[in-house]
C-alpha positions as CSV (number, residue, x, y, z in Angstrom):
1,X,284.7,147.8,323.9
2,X,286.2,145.4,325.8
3,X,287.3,145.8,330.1
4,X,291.0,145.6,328.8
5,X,290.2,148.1,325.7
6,X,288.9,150.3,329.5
7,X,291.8,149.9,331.4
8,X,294.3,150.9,328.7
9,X,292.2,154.0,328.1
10,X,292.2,154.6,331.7
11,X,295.9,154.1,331.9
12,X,296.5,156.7,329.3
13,X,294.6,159.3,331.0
14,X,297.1,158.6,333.8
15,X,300.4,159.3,331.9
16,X,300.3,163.4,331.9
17,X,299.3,163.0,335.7
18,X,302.1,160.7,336.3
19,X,304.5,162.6,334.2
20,X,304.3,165.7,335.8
21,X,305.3,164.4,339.0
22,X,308.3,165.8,340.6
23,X,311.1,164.8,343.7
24,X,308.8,167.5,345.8
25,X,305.6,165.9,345.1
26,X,306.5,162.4,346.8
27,X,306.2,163.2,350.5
28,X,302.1,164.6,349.5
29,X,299.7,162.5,351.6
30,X,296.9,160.9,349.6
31,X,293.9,160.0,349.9
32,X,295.1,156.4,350.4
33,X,295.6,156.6,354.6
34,X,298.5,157.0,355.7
35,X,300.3,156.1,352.2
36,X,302.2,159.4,350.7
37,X,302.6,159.8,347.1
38,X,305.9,158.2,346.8
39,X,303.9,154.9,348.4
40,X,300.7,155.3,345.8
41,X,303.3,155.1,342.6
42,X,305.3,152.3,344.4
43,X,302.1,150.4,344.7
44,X,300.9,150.8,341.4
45,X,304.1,150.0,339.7
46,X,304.1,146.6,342.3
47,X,300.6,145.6,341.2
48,X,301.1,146.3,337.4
49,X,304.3,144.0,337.8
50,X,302.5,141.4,339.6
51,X,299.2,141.3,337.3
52,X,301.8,141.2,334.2
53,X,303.4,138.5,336.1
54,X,300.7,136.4,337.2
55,X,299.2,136.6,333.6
56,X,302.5,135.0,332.5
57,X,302.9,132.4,334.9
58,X,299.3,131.9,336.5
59,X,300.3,133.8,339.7
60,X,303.4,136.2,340.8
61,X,305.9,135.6,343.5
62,X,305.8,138.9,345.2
63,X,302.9,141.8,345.1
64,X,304.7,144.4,346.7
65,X,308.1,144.4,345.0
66,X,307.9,148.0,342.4
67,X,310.7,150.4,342.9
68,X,310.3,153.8,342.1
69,X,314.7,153.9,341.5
70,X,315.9,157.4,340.7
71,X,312.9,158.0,338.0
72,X,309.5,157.1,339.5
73,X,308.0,157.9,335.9
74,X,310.1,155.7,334.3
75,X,309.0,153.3,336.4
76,X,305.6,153.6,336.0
77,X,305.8,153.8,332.9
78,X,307.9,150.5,332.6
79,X,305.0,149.4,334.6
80,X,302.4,150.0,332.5
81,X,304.2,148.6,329.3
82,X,304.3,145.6,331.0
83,X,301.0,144.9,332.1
84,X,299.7,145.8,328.7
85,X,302.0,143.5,326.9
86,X,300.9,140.4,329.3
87,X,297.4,141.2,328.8
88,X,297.5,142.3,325.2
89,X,298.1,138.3,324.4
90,X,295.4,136.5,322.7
91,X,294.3,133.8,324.8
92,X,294.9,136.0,328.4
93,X,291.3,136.0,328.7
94,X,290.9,132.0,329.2
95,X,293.4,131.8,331.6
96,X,292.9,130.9,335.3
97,X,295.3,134.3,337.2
98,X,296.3,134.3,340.7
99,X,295.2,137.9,342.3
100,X,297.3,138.3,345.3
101,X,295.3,136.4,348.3
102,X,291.9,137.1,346.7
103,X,291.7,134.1,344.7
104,X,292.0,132.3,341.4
105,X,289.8,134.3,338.3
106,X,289.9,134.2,334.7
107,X,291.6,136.6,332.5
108,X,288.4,138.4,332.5
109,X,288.1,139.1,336.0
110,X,292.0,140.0,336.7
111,X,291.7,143.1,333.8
112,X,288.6,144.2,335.7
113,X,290.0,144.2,339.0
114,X,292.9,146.0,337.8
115,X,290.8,148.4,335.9
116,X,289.1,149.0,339.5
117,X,292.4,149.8,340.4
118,X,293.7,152.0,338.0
119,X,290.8,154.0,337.7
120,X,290.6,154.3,341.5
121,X,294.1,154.9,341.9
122,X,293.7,157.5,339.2
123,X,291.3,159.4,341.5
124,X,294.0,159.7,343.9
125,X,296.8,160.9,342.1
126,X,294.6,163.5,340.5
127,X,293.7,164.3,344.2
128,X,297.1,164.4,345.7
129,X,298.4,166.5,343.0
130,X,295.3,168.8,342.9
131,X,294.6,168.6,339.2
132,X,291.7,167.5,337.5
133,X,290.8,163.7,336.2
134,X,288.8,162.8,333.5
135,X,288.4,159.1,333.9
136,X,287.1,157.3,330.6
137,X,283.0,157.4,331.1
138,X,282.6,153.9,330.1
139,X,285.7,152.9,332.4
140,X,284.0,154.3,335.4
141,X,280.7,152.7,334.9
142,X,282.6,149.5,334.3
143,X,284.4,149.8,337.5
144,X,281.9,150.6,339.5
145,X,279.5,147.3,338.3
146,X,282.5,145.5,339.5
147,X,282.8,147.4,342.7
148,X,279.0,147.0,343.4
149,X,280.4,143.0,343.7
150,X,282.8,143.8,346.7
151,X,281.7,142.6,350.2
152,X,280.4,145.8,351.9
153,X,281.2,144.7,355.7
154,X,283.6,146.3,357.4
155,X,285.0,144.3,359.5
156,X,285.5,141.8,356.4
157,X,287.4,144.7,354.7
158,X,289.5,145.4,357.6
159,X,291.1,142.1,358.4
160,X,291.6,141.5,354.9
161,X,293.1,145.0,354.9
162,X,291.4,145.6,351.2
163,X,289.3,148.0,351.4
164,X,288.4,150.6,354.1
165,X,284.5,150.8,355.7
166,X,282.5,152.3,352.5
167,X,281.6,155.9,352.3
168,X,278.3,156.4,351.7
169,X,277.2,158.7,348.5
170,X,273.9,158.6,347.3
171,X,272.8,157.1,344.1
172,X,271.8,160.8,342.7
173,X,275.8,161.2,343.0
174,X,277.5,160.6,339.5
175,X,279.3,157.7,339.4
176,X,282.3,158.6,339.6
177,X,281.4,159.2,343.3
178,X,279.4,156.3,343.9
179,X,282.4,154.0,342.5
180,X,284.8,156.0,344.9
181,X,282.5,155.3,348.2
182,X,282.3,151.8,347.4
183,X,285.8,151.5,347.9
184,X,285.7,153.2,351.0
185,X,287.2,156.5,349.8
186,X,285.6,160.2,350.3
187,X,284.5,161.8,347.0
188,X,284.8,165.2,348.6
189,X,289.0,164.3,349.8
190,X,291.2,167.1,349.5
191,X,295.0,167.9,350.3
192,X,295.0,169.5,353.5
């Protein structure tokens, strides 16, 4: 199965999480710091833009541009058909794509960073609304070989405001945890 086959796996495992959001839930905090759930979905819907984009056009104009509008599914959603339709093409793999400020990567390596994403970002909406995630098993371990790849120091990750300082989670954790430290977030995060 390919990374892409993963990510649109993972992305269907979000829709029922996503779906179920309501006006009420937008103000939860998340596990993202100081970002509430209105702020997660914005992200996410500017990022699957942007990858859809740069895909298209080697790189996009502007990674932070999603609106949620008056139906944040919808936007999502929207989203999400986008992003699939720009890396569904045949040839997206060969292409050199612009990631933000991280650098120029082939086709290969932009689906695997946003399959890091989505399956992170994943975590956290399952978090914020307190209901359960079943990431794809074969997504995970994907995602987390890909993870194992980003630069561990801290003060790296915090001026180039990517990831936070990893949390450590032993390698007898399952890998869903292990993936989540590595990106700097708590497996053991809950809504206050």
């Amino acid at each position: 199965m390919t990374t892409f086959d993963l990510d649109r796996q993972s992305l269907l495992v979000l829709d029922p999480i996503v779906s179920k959001i309501t006006a009420a839930d937008l103000d939860r905090p998340t596990p993202c710091a100081g970002w509430t759930l209105a702020d997660l979905l914005r992200h996410q819907v500017s990022e699957n833009h942007a990858f859809a984009e740069a895909a298209r056009n080697g790189s996009a104009k502007d990674w932070d541009s999603g609106q949620l509008g008056e139906d944040p599914y919808a936007a999502y959603a929207a989203s999400v058909t986008d992003y699939l339709a720009a890396y569904g093409e045949a040839d997206v793999a060969e292409r050199q794509i612009a990631i933000n400020t991280f650098g120029t990567f082939p086709g290969t390596v932009a689906i695997a960073m946003h399959l890091v994403d989505t399956v992170a970002h994943g975590w956290d909406l399952a978090k914020t609304l307190d209901v359960a995630y079943n990431p794809v098993p074969d997504a995970v371990h994907a995602a987390l070989q890909f993870a194992l790849m980003i630069p561990t120091d801290p003060k790296e990750r915090v001026e180039r405001g990517t990831f936070a300082p990893v949390v450590p989670v032993g390698t007898e954790e399952n890998e869903l945890d292990q993936f989540l430290g590595r990106l700097g977030r708590d497996p053991r995060w809950r809504v206050s």
